[in-house]
N, C-alpha and C positions, 0 to 999 in steps of 0.2 A: 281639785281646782277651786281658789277661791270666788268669790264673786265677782271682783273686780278683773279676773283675766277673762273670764268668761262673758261680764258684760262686753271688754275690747272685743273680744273673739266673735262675737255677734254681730257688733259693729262693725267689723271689717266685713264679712262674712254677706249682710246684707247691703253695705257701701260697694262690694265688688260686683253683687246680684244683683242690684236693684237696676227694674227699666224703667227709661225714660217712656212717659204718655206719649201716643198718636201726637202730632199737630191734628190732624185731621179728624179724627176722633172729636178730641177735648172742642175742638171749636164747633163740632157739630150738637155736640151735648149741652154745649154753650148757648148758640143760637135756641136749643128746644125748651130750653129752659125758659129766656126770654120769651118764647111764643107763650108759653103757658103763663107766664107771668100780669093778670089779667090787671088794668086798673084797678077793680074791687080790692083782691089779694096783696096790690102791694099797699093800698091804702090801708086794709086790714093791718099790715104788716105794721108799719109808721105808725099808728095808730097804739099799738101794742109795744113801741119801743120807747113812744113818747109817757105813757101810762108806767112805763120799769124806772129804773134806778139809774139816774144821769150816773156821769164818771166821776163827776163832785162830790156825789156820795158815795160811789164805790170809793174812793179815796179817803173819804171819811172813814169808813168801814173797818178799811186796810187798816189801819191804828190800830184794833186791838189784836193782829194778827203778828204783828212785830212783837217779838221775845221781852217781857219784863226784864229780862238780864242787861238790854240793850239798856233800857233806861237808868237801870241802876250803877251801871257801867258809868255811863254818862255822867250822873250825880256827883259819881264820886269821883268821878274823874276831875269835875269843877272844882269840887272840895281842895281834891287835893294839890291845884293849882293854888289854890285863896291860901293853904296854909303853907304852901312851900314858899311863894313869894311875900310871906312875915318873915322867914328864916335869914332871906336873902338883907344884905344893905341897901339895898334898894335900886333905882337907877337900871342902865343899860344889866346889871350882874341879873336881875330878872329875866333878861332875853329867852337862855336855852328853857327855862321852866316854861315859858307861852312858848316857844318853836315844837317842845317835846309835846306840852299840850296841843298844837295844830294837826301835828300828826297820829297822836292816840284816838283824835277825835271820828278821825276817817275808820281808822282800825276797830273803833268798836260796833260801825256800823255795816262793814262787808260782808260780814255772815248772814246778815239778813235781808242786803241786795243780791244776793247773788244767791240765795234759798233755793231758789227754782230750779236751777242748775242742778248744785250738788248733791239737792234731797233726790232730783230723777221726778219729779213732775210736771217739768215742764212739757210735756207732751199730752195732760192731764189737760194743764190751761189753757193750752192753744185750741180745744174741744168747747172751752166756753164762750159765753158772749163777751163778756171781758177778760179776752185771752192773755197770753203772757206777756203781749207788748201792753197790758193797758194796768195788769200784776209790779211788772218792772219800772215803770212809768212810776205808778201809784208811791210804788219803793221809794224811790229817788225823789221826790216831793216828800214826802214825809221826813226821812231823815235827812233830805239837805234843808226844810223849815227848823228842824231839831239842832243840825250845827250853826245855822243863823243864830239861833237863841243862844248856844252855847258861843259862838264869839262875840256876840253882841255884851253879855254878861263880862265876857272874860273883859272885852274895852271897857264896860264901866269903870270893874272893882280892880282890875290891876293896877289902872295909875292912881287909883286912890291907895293901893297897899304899897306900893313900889317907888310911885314917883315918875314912871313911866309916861311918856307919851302916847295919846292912844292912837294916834298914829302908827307908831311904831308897836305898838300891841298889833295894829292889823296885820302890821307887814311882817314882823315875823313873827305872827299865828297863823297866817292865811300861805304865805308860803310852803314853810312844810305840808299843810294842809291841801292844797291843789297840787303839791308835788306827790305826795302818796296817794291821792286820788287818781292822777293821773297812770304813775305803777301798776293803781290797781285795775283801772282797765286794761290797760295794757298787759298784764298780767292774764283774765280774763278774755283776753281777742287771742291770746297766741296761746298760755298752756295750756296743756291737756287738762280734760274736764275734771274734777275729783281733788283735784292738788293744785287749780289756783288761786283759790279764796286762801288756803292755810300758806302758801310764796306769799301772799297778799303780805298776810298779817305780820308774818315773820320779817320781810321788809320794810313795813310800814314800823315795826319797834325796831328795824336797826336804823330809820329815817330819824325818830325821837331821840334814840343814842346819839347819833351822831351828831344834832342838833347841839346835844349835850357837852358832846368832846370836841368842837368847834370852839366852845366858849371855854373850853377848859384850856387846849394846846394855844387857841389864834386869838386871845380876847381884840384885839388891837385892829381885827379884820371888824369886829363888829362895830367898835369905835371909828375907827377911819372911813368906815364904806357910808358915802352921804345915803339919805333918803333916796335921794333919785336914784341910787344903782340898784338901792332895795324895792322900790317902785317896778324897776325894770324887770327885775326877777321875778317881779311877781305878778307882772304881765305878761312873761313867759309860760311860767308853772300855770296860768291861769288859760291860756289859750291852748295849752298840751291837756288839759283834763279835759277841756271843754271837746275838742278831736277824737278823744280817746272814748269819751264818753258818748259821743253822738257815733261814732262807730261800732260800740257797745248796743246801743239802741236799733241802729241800722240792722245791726245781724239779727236782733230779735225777732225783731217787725218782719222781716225777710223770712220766719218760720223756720221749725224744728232743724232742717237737715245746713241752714246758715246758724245754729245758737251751738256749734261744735266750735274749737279755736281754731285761727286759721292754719296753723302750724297739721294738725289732726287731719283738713280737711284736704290738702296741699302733698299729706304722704300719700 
């Protein structure tokens, strides 16, 4: 038996066994707690929390814990944006190269939001003081600072190589980009644990393809469609990541037996 049937096999195994705590109990253990809990002690407490390492710095921290491969990824990811939009004649024919760019950008960062999960430590972190809600947090701050910078660049140097509007650099870079964002939580709340960071990725490059063969089969759709429709959509995309994402977080913060997908916890 592999590992992986054997991890499920546990999992069901103790999701079918497991009992729920006393009320009565828990709130008596509750109560004895607070009895003991004397002003000295909890000022001690405070005291020693205020002297540790605020989350500013743990977040600080979290930067050298993210994979050099991410940042490399990244680099060349911009690159390879700068030198595909020289190839192009410039104008709207640059679109799918910034769309495909919006979407790779998401793709090279999911492996390392979603680490917790897949490595199996997440039951590690929730044991610490800055548990796996403050891990996943920290995540999601650093590499959404990381794609800021990455489409902030991309709006400088695009309309200076293309001719482009940076307008329209936002709108469709940021589109694909909150639309594979959004995937990928959603992706993360429902599949099963182990296999959906790799649906992620695998979706978020057929998101860049397709961006691709829009502009190949329908050029005429990107031409005709005004700013405002493209505005629309991308306050669409933009409100779906944002749902998916803050549902993502919910389940965390909710501890160990809410960070399963809902699909998983539902059979």
């Amino acid at each position: 038996m592999d590992t992986r049937k054997l991890e499920r096999k546990l999992e069901s195994h103790f999701e079918a066994t497991r009992i729920e705590p006393d009320p009565h109990k828990k709130a008596a253990t509750v109560a004895a707690i607070r009895r003991a809990a004397t002003p000295e002690s909890t000022a001690r407490t405070r005291n020693a929390h205020a002297d540790g390492v605020t989350f500013a710095r743990f977040v600080q921290g979290q930067v050298r814990f993210i994979g050099a491969r991410t940042w490399i990824a990244q680099a060349a990811l911009l690159a390879f944006m700068f030198l595909a939009c020289t190839w192009t004649n410039g104008g709207l024919e640059s679109s799918p190269i910034v769309a495909a760019f919006g979407a790779l950008t998401v793709v090279v960062g999911l492996p390392e939001l979603f680490k917790s999960s897949d490595e199996n430590v997440a039951e590690l972190e929730y044991a610490c003081r800055f548990d796996c809600r403050h891990v996943t947090l920290s995540r999601l701050i650093i590499l959404g600072l990381s794609d800021i910078v990455m489409l902030t660049c991309a709006m400088i140097a695009v309309p200076a190589l293309s001719g482009m509007q940076p307008v329209e650099v936002l709108l469709f870079a940021c589109i694909p980009y909150f639309g594979t964002c959004a995937l990928g939580f959603w992706i993360a709340n429902h599949v099963k644990r182990g296999t959906s960071t790799q649906l992620s990725l695998v979706l978020g490059l057929a998101i860049a393809l397709s961006a691709s063969a829009a502009w190949q089969s329908l050029p005429k759709v990107y031409l005709m469609a005004s700013t405002g429709v493209w505005a629309a959509l991308f306050g669409i995309v933009a409100v779906v990541a944002f749902l998916q994402a803050k549902e993502y977080l919910t389940r965390v913060g909710a501890g160990l037996d809410h960070l399963k997908p809902l699909s998983v916890r539902s059979s």
